[in-house]
C-alpha positions as CSV (number, residue, x, y, z in Angstrom):
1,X,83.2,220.3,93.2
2,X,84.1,224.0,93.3
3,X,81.9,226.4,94.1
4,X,80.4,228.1,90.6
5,X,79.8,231.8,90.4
6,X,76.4,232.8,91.0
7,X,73.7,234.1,88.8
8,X,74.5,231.6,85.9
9,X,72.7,228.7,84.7
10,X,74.7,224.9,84.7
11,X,74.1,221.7,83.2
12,X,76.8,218.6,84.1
13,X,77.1,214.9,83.6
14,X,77.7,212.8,86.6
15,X,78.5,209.2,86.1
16,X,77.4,209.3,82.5
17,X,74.2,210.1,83.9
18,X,72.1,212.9,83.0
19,X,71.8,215.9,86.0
20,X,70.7,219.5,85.8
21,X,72.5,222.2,88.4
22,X,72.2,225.7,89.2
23,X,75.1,227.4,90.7
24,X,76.7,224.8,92.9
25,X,73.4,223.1,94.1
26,X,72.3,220.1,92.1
27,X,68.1,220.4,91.3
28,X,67.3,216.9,89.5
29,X,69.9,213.5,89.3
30,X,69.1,210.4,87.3
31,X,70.3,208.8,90.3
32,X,67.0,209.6,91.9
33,X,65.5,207.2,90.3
34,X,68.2,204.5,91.1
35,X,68.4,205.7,94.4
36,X,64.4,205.1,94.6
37,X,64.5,201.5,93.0
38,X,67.9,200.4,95.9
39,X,65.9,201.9,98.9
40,X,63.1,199.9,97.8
41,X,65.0,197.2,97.8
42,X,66.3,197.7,101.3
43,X,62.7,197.5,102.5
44,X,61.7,195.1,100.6
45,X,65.0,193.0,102.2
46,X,64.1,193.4,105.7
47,X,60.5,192.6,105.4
48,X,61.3,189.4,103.6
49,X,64.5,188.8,106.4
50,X,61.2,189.6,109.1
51,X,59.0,187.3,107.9
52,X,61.3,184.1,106.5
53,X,62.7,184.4,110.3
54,X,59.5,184.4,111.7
55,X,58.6,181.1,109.5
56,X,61.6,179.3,110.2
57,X,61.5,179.7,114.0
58,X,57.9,179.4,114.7
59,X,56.0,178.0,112.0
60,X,57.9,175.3,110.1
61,X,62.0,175.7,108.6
62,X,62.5,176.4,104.9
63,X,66.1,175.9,105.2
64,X,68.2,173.5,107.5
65,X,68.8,175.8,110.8
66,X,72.3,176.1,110.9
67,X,72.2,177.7,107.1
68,X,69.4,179.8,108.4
69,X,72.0,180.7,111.6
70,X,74.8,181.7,109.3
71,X,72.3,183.5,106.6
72,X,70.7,185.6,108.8
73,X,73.9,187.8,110.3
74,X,75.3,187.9,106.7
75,X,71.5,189.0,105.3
76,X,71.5,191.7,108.1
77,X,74.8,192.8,107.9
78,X,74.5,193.1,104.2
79,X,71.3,195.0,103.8
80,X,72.0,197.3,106.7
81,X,75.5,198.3,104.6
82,X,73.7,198.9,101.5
83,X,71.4,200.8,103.6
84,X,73.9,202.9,105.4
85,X,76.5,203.5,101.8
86,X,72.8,204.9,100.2
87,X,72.8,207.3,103.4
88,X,76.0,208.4,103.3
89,X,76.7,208.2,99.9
90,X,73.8,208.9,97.2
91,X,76.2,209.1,94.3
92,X,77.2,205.6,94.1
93,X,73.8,204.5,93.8
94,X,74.5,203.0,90.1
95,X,77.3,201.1,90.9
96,X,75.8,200.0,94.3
97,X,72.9,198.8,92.1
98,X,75.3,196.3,90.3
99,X,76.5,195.1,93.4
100,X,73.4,194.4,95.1
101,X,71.6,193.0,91.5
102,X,74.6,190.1,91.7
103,X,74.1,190.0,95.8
104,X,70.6,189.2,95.6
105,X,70.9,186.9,92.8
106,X,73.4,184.9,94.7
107,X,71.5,184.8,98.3
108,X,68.3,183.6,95.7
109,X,70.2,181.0,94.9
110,X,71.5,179.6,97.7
111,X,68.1,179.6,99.2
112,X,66.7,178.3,96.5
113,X,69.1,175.1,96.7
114,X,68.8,174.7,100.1
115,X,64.9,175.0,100.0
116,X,65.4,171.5,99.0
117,X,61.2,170.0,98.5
118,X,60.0,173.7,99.4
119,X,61.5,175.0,97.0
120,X,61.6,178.9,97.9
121,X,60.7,180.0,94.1
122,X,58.3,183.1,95.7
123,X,61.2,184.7,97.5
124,X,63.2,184.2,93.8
125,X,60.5,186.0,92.0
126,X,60.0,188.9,94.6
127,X,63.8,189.7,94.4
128,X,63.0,189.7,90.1
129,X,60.4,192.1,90.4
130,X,62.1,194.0,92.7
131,X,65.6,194.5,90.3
132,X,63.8,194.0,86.9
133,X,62.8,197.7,86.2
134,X,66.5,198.3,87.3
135,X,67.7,197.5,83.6
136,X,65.2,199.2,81.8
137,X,62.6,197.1,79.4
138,X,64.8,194.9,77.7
139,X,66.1,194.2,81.3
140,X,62.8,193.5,82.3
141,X,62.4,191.1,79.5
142,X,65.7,189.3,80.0
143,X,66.0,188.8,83.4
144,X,63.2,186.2,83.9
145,X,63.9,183.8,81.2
146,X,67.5,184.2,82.5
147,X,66.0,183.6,86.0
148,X,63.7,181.1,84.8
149,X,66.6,179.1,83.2
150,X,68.0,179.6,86.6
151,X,65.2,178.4,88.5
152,X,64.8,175.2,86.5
153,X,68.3,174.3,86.7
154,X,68.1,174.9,90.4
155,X,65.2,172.5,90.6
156,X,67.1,169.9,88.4
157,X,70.8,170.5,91.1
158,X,68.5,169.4,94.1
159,X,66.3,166.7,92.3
160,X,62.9,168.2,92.5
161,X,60.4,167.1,90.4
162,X,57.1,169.0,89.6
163,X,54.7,168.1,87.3
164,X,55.3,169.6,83.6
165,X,51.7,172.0,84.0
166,X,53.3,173.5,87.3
167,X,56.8,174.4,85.6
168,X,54.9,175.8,83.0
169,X,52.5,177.8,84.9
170,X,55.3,179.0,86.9
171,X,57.8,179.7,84.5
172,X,54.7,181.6,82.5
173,X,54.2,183.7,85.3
174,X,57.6,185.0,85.6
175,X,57.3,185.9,82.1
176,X,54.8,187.6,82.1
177,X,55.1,189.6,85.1
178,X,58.7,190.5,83.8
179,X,57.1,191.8,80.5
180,X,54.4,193.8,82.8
181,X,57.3,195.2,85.3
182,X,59.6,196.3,82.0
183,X,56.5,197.8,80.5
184,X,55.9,200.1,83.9
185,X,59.8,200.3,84.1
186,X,59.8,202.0,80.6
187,X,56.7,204.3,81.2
188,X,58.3,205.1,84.3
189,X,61.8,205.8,82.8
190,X,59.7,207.8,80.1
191,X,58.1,209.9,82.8
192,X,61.1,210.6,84.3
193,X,62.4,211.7,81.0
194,X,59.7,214.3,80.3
195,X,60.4,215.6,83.8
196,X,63.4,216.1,83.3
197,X,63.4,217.3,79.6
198,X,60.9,219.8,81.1
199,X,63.2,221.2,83.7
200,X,66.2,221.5,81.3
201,X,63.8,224.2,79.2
202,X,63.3,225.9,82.5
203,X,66.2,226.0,83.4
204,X,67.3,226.9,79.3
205,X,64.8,229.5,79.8
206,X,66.2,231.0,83.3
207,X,69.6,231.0,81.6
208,X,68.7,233.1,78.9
209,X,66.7,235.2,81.2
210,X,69.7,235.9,83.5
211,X,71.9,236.8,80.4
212,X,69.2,239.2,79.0
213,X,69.3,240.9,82.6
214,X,73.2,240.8,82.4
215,X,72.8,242.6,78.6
216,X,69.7,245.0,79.9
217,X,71.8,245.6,82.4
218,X,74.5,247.6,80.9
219,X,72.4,249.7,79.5
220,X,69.3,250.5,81.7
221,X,68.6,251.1,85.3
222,X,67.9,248.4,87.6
223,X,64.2,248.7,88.0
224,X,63.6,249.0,84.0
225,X,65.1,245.8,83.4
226,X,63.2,243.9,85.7
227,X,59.8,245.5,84.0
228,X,61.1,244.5,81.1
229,X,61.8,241.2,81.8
230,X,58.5,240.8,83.4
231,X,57.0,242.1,80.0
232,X,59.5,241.3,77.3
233,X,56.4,242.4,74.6
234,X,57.5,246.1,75.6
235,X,61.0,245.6,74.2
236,X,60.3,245.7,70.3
237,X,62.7,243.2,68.6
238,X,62.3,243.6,65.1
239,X,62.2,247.3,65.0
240,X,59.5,250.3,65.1
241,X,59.0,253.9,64.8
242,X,58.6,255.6,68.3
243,X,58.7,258.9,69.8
244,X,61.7,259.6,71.8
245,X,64.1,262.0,73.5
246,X,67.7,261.5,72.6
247,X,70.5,263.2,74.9
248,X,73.8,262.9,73.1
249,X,76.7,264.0,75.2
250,X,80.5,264.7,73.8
251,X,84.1,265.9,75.6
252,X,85.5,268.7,74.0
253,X,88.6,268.4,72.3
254,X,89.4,264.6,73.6
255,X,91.0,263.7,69.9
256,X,93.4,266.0,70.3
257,X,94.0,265.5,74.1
258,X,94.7,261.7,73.1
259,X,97.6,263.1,70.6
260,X,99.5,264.2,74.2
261,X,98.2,262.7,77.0
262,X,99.3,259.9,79.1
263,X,97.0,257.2,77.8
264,X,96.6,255.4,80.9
265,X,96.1,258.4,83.0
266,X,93.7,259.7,80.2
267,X,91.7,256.0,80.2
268,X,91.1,256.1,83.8
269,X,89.5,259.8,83.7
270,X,87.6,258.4,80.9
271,X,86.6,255.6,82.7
272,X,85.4,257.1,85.6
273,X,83.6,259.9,83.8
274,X,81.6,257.2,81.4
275,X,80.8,255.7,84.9
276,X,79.4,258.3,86.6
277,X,77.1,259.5,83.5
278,X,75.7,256.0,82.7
279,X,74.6,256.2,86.4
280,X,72.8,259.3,85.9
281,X,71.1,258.2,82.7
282,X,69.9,255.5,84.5
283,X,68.8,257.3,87.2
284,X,66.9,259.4,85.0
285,X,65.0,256.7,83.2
286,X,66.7,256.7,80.6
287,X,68.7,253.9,78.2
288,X,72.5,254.5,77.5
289,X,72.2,253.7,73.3
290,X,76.0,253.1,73.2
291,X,79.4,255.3,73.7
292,X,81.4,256.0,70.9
293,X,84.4,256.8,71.8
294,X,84.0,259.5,74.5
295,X,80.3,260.3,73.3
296,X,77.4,259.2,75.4
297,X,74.2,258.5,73.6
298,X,71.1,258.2,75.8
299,X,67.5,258.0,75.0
300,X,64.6,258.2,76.6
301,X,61.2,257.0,76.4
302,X,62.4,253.7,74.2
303,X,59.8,251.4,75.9
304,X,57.1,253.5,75.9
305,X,56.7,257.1,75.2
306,X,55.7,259.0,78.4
307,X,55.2,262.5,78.4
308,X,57.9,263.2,81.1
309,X,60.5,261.5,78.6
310,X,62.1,265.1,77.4
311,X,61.5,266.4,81.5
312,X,64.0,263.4,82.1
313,X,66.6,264.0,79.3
314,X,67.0,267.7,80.6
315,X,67.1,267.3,84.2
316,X,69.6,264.2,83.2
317,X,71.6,266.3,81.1
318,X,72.0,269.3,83.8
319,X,72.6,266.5,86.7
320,X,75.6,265.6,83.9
321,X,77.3,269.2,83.9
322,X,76.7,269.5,87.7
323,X,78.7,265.6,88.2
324,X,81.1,266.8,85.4
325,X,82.1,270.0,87.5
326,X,82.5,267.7,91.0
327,X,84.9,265.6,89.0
328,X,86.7,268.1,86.9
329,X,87.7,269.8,90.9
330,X,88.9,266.3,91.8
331,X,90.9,265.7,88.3
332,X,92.6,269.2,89.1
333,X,93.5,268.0,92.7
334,X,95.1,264.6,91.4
335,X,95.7,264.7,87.6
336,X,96.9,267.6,84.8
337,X,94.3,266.5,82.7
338,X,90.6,268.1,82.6
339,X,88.3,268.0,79.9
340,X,84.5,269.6,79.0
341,X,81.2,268.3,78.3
342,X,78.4,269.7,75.5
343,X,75.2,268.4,75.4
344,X,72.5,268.4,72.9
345,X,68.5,267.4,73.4
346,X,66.3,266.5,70.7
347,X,62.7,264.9,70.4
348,X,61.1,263.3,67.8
349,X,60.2,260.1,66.2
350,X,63.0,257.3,65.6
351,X,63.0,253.9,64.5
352,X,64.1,251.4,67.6
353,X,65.1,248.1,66.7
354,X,68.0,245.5,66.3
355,X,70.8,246.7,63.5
356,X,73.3,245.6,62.5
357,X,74.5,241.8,60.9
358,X,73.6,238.3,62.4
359,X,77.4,238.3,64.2
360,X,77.1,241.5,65.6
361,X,73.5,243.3,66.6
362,X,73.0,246.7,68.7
363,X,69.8,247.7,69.9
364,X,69.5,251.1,69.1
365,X,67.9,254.3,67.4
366,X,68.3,255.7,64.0
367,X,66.9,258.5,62.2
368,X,66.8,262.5,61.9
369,X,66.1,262.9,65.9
370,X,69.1,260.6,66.6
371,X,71.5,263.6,63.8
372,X,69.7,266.5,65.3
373,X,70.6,265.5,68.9
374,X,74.1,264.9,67.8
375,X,75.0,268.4,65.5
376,X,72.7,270.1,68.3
377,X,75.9,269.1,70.9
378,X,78.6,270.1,68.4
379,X,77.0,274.0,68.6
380,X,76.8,274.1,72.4
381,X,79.1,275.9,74.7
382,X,81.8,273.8,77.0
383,X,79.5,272.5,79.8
384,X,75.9,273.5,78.8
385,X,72.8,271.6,77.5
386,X,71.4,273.2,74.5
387,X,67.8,272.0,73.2
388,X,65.6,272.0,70.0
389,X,62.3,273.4,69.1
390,X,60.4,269.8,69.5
391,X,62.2,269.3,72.8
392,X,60.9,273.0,74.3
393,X,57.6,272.3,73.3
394,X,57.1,269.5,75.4
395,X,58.4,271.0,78.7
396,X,56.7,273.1,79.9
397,X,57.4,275.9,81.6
398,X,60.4,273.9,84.3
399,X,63.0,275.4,83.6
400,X,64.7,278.3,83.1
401,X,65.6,278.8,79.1
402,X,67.8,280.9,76.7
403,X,66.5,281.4,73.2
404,X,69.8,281.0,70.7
405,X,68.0,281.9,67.6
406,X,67.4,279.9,64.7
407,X,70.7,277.9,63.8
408,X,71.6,276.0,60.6
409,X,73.3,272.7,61.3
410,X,75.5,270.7,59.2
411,X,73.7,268.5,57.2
412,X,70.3,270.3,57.5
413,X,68.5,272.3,55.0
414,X,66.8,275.1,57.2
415,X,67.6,276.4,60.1
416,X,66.1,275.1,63.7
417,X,65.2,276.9,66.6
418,X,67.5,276.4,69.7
419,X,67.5,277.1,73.3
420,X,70.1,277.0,75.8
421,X,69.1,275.1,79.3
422,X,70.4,277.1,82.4
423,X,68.5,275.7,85.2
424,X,65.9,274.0,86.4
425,X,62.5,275.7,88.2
426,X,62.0,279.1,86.4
């Protein structure tokens, strides 16, 4: 079977038996417990080959010697291949299991007719026990009144009579032992059952934990989504009001670059652009909220609010500009297209949480930080970061600033204070 790719989860039939993989490598087989019952029969084969050879040479003969001479090489023979094909090949346990079930049932037989007066019943009712819990409780149950019919009629072939109590006694006793070995047959299949009902919701549960570090992944840095999915509590699912730091970033003129540009050419600079900026917002701490179109969204502080949360967005937002002028020389080197960045910072509170339909879910922010960020960007200059008020306040004295005045922005009432971001370490 091929080789699956790694870092997802598997479940696969085999035979019509149940099995549970991960990757490539198989973790738990129903075959196990096939497997388990045929190499206890294997024992359980050569002890009995051990000691009935050790009887009939030095004690007394159970069968005539020259059906012991041409038993023995065929016993040995046959148990040492059933040993050998569960060796070399573990996956045809099942049908191995029917083979030996008719095999044994057969040598039983003919022992059991040639046993003539000692009639060999014991070595019959080991081989029962030993295949009963093969065929589940009902098997258990079937096979020794089937065996018991066997037995009798075995009895009747070679002309042995035992008294009525004996038959009775005996034929009780493989009864009841069949209805004790399908009882620990089914506790034991329902044992196996729970085990391995219990490692299919691990394994559910590692699934679904690899997917949510594929998703996470897309969107924060490495080491975030590993704290979060070592404390899943932090990531609010139903939505809350927090205090964040939203960074929204947009390309100057790129609608009307679309109207004339090559569109491949123009995807690929896109591409690459998008690429290096989601690294920096990661970088940064931060969470990239989504793109639209060629806008980056960003936020900062959406698992818990940390005081360095608008220290992040601005240092993230000039390590933007300072990536955007690298690739802008490259673009002029290699391509006659070139486009500009604004950015705009604001801080505030927002409600986090999933939006959107049951089909189709984002997790994301909404709210008056989340518009202010965004009109905030639309004022800038090509290639600058321009902050709010609520962002300036929680800085510090870092970096060096430009006061723009108050400014009215679409959609807003009053005007806000805004500052331009030149550098960091004033």
């Amino acid at each position: 079977m091929g080789r699956k790719p790694a870092g997802k989860v598997y479940t696969r039939v085999v035979d019509k038996h149940r099995a549970i993989a991960v990757g490539g490598e198989l973790l738990y087989d129903t075959h196990d417990r096939t497997l388990f019952i045929e190499r206890a029969g294997v024992v359980l084969r050569w002890v009995l080959i051990v000691v009935c050879s050790f009887i009939q040479l030095f004690i007394t003969p159970l069968i005539p010697m020259w059906v012991f001479l041409v038993a023995l090489p065929i016993a040995i023979v046959y148990n040492a291949a059933v040993q050998l094909i569960i060796a070399r090949r573990p996956s045809w346990a099942v049908r191995l299991s029917r083979v030996t079930a008719v095999g044994d049932i057969i040598v039983s037989l003919v022992l059991i007719y040639f046993g003539g007066e000692l009639d060999l019943y014991l070595w019959y009712f080991v081989l029962l026990v030993s295949h009963a819990a093969r065929f589940g409780f009902i098997g258990a149950v079937v096979s020794p009144a089937l065996f018991s019919v066997l037995y009798l009629l075995g009895l009747h072939v070679q002309g042995i009579e035992l008294p009525f109590p004996t038959i009775a006694l005996r034929v009780s006793f493989f009864l009841t032992t069949g209805l004790v070995s399908g009882y620990l047959a089914r506790e034991e299949k329902r044992r196996f059952l729970r085990i391995l009902n219990q490692q299919e919701e691990n394994l559910r549960a590692l699934q679904q934990r690899e997917e949510l570090r594929s998703v996470l992944s897309r969107y924060v840095s490495y080491n975030v989504v590993e704290d979060l999915l070592e404390h899943p509590d932090r990531l609010c699912i139903g939505g809350a009001r927090k205090s964040i730091t939203v960074l929204f970033s947009d390309i100057q003129g790129f609608t009307s670059l679309l109207s004339h540009a090559e569109p491949e050419e123009l995807i690929r600079l896109l591409n690459e652009y998008l690429t290096a900026m989601t690294e920096i917002v990661f970088t940064h701490n931060g969470m990239v909220d989504k793109f639209v179109g060629d806008a980056v969204i960003a936020i900062f502080g959406f698992i818990e609010c940390c005081d360095h949360d608008p220290t992040d967005a601005v240092r993230c937002a000039l390590a933007m500009q300072r990536r955007l002028a690298q690739l802008q020389q490259q673009w002029r080197e290699s391509s006659p297209y070139v486009f500009n960045a604004r950015i705009g910072i604001n801080s505030g509170d927002a409600i986090l949480g999933n939006i959107g339909s049951p089909k189709r879910m984002d997790y994301t922010a909404i709210g008056d930080t989340v518009n202010i960020a965004s009109r905030l960007q639309s004022i800038a200059e090509i290639n600058t970061v321009v902050i709010s008020r609520s962002t300036r306040d929680l800085l510090g004295n870092g970096f060096k600033l430009t006061d723009l005045g108050r400014i009215q922005l679409k959609g807003r009432s009053e005007p806000i204070e805004v500052f331009q971001v030149l550098e960091e370490g004033a």
